[in-house]
C-alpha positions in Angstrom: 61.5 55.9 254.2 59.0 53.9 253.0 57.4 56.6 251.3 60.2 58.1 249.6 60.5 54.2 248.0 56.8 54.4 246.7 57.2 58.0 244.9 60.4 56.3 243.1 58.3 53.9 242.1 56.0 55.8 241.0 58.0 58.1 239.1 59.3 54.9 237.4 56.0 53.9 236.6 55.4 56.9 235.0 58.4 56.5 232.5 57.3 53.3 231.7 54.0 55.0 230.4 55.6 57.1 228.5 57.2 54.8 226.4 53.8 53.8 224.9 52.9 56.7 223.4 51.1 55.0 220.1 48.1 53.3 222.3 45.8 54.4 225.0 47.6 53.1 228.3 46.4 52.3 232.3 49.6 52.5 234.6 49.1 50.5 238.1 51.4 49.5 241.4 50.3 46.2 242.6 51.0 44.9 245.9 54.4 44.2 245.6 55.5 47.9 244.4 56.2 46.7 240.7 54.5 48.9 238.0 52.1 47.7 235.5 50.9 48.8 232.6 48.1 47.7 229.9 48.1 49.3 226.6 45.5 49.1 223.9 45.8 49.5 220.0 43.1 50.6 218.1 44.4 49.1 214.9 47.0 46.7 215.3 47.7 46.5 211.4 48.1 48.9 208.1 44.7 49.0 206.3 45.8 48.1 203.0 42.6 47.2 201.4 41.9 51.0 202.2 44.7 52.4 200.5 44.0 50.3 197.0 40.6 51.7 197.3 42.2 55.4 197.7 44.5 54.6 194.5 41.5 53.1 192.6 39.6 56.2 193.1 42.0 58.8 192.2 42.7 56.9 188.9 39.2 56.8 188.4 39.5 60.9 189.1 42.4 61.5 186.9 40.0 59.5 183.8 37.0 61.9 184.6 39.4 65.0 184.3 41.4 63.9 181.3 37.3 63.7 179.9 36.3 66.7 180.7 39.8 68.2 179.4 38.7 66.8 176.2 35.5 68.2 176.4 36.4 71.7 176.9 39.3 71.5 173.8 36.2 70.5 171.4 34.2 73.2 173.1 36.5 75.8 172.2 36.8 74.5 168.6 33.1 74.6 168.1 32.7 77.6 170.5 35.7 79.3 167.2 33.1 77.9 164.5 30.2 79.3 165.9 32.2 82.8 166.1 33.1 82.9 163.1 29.9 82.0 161.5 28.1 84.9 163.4 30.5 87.1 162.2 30.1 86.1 158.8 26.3 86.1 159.2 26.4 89.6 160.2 28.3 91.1 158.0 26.1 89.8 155.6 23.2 91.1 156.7 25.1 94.8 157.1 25.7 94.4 153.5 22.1 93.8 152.9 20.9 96.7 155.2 23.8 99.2 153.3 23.5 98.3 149.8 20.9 99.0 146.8 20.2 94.9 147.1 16.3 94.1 147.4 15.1 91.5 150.1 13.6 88.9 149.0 12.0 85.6 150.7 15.2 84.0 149.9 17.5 85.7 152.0 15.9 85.0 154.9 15.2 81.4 154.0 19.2 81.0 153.3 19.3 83.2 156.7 16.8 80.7 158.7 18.4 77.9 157.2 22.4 78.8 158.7 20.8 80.0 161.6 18.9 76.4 162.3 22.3 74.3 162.0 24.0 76.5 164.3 20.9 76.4 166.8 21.2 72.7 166.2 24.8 72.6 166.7 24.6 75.1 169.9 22.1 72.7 171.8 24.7 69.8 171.3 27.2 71.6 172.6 25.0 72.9 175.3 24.4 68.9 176.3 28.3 68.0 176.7 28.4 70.4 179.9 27.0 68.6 183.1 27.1 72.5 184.6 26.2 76.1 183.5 28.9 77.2 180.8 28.7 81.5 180.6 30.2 81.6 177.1 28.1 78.6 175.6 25.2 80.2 176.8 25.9 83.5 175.8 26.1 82.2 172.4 23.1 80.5 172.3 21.1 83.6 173.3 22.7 85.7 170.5 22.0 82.9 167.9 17.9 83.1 168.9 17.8 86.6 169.2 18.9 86.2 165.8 16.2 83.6 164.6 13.7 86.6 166.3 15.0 89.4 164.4 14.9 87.4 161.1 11.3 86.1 161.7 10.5 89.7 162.9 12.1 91.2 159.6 9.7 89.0 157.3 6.4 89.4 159.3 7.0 93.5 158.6 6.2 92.7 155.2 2.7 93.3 155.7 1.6 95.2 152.2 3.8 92.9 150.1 6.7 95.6 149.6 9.0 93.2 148.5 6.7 92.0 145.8 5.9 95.5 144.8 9.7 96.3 144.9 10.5 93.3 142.3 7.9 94.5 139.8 9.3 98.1 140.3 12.8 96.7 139.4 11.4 94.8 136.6 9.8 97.2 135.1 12.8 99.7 135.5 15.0 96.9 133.2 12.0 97.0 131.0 12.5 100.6 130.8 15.9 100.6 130.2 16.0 97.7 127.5 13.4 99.9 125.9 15.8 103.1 125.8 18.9 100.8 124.8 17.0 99.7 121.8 16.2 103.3 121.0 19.5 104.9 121.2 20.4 101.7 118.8 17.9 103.0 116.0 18.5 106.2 116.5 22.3 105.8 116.3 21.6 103.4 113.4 19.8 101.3 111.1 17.5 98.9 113.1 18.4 96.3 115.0 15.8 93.3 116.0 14.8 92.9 119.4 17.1 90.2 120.8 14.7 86.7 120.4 15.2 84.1 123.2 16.3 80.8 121.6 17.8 82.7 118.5 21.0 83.7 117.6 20.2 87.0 116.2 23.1 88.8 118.0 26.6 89.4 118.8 29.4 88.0 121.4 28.2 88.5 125.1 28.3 92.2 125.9 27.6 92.4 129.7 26.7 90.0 132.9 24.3 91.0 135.6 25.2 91.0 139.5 24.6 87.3 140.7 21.4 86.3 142.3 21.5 83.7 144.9 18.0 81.3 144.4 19.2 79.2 147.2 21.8 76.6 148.8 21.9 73.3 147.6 19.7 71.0 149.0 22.8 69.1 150.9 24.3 71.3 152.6 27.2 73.8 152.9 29.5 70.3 153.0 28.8 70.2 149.4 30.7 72.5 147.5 30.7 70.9 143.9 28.4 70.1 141.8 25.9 71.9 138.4 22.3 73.1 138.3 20.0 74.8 135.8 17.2 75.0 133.8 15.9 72.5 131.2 15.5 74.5 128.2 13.1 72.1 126.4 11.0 70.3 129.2 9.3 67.3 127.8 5.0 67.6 127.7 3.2 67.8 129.7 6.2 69.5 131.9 6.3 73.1 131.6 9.3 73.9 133.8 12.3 71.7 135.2 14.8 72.8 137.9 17.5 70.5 138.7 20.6 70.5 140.6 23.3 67.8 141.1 25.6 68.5 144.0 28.4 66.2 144.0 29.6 64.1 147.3 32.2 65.7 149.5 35.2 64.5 147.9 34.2 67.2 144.8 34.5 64.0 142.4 31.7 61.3 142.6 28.0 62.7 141.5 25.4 60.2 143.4 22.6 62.0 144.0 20.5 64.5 142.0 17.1 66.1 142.2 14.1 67.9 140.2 11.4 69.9 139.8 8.4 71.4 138.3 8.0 74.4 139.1 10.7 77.4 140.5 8.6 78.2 143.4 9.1 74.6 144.2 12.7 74.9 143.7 12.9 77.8 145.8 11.0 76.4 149.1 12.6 72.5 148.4 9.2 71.6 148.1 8.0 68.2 146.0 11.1 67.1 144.9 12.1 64.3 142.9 15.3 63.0 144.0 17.0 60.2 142.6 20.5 57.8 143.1 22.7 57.9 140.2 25.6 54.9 139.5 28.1 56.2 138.8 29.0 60.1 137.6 32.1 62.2 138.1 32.6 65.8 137.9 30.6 69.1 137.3 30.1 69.0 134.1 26.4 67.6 133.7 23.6 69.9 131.8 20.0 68.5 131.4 18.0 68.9 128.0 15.0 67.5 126.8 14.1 65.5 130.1 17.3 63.8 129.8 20.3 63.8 132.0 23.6 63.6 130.5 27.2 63.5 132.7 30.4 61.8 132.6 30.7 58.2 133.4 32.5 57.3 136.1 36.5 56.4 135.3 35.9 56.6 131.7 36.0 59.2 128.8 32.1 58.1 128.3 29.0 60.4 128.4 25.8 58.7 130.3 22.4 60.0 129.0 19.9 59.2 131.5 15.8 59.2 131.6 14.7 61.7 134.6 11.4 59.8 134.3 12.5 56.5 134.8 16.2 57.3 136.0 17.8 54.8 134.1 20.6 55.0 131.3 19.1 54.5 128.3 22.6 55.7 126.0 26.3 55.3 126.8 28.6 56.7 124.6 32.6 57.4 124.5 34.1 60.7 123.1 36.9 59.6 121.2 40.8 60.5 122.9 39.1 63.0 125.4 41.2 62.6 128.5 39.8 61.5 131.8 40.8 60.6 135.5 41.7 64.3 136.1 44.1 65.0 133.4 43.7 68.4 132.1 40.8 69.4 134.5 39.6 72.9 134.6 41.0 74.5 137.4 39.2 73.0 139.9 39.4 69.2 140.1 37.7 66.2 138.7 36.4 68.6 135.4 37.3 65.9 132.2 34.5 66.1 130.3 32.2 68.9 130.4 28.9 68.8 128.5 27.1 71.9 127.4 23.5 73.4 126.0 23.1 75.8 123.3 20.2 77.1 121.4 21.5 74.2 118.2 21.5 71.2 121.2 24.7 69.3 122.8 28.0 70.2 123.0 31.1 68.6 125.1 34.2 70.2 126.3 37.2 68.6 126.5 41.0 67.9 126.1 43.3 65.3 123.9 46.4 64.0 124.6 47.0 65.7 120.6 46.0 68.7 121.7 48.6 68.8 124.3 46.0 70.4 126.7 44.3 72.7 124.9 40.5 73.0 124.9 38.4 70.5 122.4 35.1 71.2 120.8 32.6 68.7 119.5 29.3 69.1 118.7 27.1 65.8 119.4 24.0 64.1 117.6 21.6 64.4 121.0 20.2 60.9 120.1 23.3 59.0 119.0 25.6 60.7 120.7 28.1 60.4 118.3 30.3 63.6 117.2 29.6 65.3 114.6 32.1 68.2 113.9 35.2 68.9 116.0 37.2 72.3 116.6 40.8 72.5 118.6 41.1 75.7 120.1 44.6 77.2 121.3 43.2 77.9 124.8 45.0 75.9 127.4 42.1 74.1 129.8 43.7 73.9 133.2 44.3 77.5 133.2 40.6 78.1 132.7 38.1 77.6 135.5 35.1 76.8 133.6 33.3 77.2 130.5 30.3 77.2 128.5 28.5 77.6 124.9 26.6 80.0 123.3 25.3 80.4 119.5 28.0 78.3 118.8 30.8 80.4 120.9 32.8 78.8 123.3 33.1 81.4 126.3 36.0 80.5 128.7 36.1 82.4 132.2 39.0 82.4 134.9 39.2 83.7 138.1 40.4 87.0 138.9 40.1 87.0 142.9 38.1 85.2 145.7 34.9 87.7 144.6 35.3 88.1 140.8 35.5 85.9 138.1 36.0 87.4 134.2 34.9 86.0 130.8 38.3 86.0 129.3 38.6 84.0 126.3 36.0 83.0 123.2 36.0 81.0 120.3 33.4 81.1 117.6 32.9 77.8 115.5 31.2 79.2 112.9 34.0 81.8 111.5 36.8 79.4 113.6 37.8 82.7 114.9 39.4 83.5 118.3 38.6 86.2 120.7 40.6 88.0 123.8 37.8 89.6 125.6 37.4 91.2 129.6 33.7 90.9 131.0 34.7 90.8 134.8 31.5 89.4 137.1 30.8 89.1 140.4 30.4 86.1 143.1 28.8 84.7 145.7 32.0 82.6 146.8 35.6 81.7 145.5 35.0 78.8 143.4 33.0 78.2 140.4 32.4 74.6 139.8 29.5 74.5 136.8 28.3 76.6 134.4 25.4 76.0 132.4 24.0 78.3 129.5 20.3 78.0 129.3 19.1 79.4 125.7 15.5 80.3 127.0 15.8 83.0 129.2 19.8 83.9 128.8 20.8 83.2 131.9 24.1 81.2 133.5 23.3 79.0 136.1 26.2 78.8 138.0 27.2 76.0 141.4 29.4 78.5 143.6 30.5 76.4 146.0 27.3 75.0 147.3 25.4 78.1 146.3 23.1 77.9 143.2 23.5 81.3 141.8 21.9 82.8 138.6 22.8 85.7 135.8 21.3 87.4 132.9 23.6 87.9 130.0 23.2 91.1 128.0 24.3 90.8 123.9 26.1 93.0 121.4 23.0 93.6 118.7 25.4 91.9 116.1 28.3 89.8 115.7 30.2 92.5 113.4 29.9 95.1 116.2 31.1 92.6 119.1 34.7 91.1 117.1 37.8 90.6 118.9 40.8 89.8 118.1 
């Protein structure tokens, strides 16, 4: 009987431990029969202090993440850049390998020079990944297989072939000037030889391909801008290269530079570079050691010394327009000042002409105008223009690779010409054109890219007429 009591009691006991099933518990009987129990907690409260900490970190988490999201977005934009760069760089040098084109030290200095900025711009984007990155890396083993294949291209050069090539090109456009000139006498009475810095000759009868002598000292950022050749270097300078990109808004001309020599020119090496306040536009030429551009805001011309690189000379053009009203096609183009083999000319528009192209030719020391023509030639549908002999040429673009000599206007008769002498370009926008009567060329600024041609002359003016 006895017994039976302690098993209920036990059984009881039991129960009562199973009530206490959060804690660790000891069930006893003392000596009276009751059941007792002793239970023990680990942690009698909720660990709040934890939990902030648990929050803290995964806002701290979601931060980091939303970082690296915006890492990887820029990656990709840069990772698109870099594509399409490489693309354009080698279908450039496709054309090069399947074309009649000659290499010359130049290419592969423009080459190495694109290649550089995107190695630069590679190894920046190789430093934003904490980790390995397969595509980044992928890319930046193509770019310097391409820097070693470029570097491997110019060491083959070994005998000068590319020298020997140039002179072998030269003398073929001897050859052929020389069998041009002889058809002409045989065909008819003789014709002078054409005379640099003369005017013994007709309207412009032909334009070369371009030839690229570099990118602009600033940068593919800097699409705007003139350069050329002064045609009558003060002594003891026997050559003077300039150029004058403008600053990125394609308006505000602030820096330019020089040099004395083309080889110079070519490598960027010795410069003389200098800070200009203020000039606007494309449309500044250099003659006689003397820098002359349009004045900021203003229908004024600046003349400036190159030696000393202040403005010795400001003068205005009387009713030319400015603040971009009738531009050329492309913006910011008021006031365009030109060379010739009789000294300065500017190009402009009036308010009386309604739009149409002004001519004036200017006293280089005054500055003051001296004659004045009004063509019928509207100037916002032309994209630039320059002076020859006394005729304005005025070229428009055709398509994104060819521009054409369209229009011309002789001063001398006051006679207009429709004419169609399509060229070739570099890039879609011409910004300046200078005329240098030395040599014959065009220097042309194609966005960013200072490009070069050789203009070919009808032997008379009778024979080269429009209409």
């Amino acid at each position: 009987m006895e017994g039976s009591v302690r098993m209920k009691q036990n059984m009881e006991c039991q129960k009562e431990k199973r009530k206490h099933l959060a804690g660790h518990e000891n069930g006893t009987i003392d000596a009276n029969g009751f059941c007792q129990c002793s239970v023990f907690l680990p942690d009698p409260t909720f660990p709040v202090d934890r939990m902030e900490k648990l929050e803290m970190t995964s806002n701290s988490l979601s931060v980091l993440v939303e970082q690296e999201l915006l890492k990887i977005q820029e990656s990709v934009t840069k990772i698109s850049i870099f594509e399409k760069r490489m693309h354009n760089l080698t279908l450039r040098i496709e054309k090069m390998e399947g074309s009649g084109l000659t290499y010359t030290e130049l290419d592969f200095e423009l080459l190495k020079l694109e290649i550089r900025e995107m190695e630069i711009l590679i190894t920046q984007l190789k430093g934003s990944f904490s980790g390995s990155n397969v595509i980044v890396d992928q890319l930046y083993a193509e770019i310097k297989n391409m820097s070693l294949t470029i570097t491997s291209l110019e060491t083959l050069d070994k005998n000068n072939v590319l020298t020997i090539r140039r002179e072998i090109l030269s003398l073929k456009k001897k050859l052929q000037e020389c069998e041009e000139f002889k058809n002409h006498t045989n065909a008819g009475p003789t014709q002078p030889p054409v005379i640099y810095g003369s005017c013994n000759h007709g309207l412009i009868s032909d334009i070369s391909q371009p030839f690229v002598a570099q990118l602009n000292w600033r940068g593919f950022d800097y699409k705007s801008g003139a350069w050329g050749k002064d045609p009558e270097p003060e002594p003891p300078k026997k050559e003077l290269y300039w150029q004058a990109p403008l600053n990125t808004d394609n308006r505000y001309m602030e820096y330019y530079r020089y040099y004395l020599s083309y080889d110079n020119f070519l490598l960027y090496k010795y410069p003389t570079q200098n800070r200009v306040l203020y000039g606007q536009g494309s449309g500044m030429v250099v003659f006689k050691n003397h820098l002359y551009y349009n004045c900021h805001s203003s229908r004024d011309i600046c003349k400036l010394n190159l030696d000393s690189n202040n403005v010795v000379l400001r003068k205005a053009i009387p009713n030319a327009v400015y603040e971009n009203r009738f531009s050329y096609t492309t913006p910011w183009q008021d006031i365009d000042i030109a060379v010739d083999e009789s000294g300065l000319w500017v190009i402009y528009a009036t308010e009386q002409s309604t739009g149409n192209i002004v001519i004036s030719k200017l006293n280089e020391t005054s500055l003051e105008v001296q004659r004045t023509w009004t063509t019928k030639q509207y100037k916002p549908s032309v994209s630039n223009a320059f002076i020859v002999c006394g005729v304005l040429y005025a070229t428009r673009t055709v398509n994104t690779r060819q521009e054409e000599i369209f229009y011309a206007y002789d001063t001398n008769t006051e006679q207009e010409s429709k004419i169609s002498l399509s060229f070739n370009k570099m890039m879609e926008n011409i910004y300046g054109i200078n005329y240098n009567p030395k040599d014959h060329k065009l220097y042309v600024y194609n966005d960013g890219y200072l490009v070069n041609y050789d203009l070919g002359f009808h032997p008379n003016a009778e024979d080269a007429k429009g209409v």
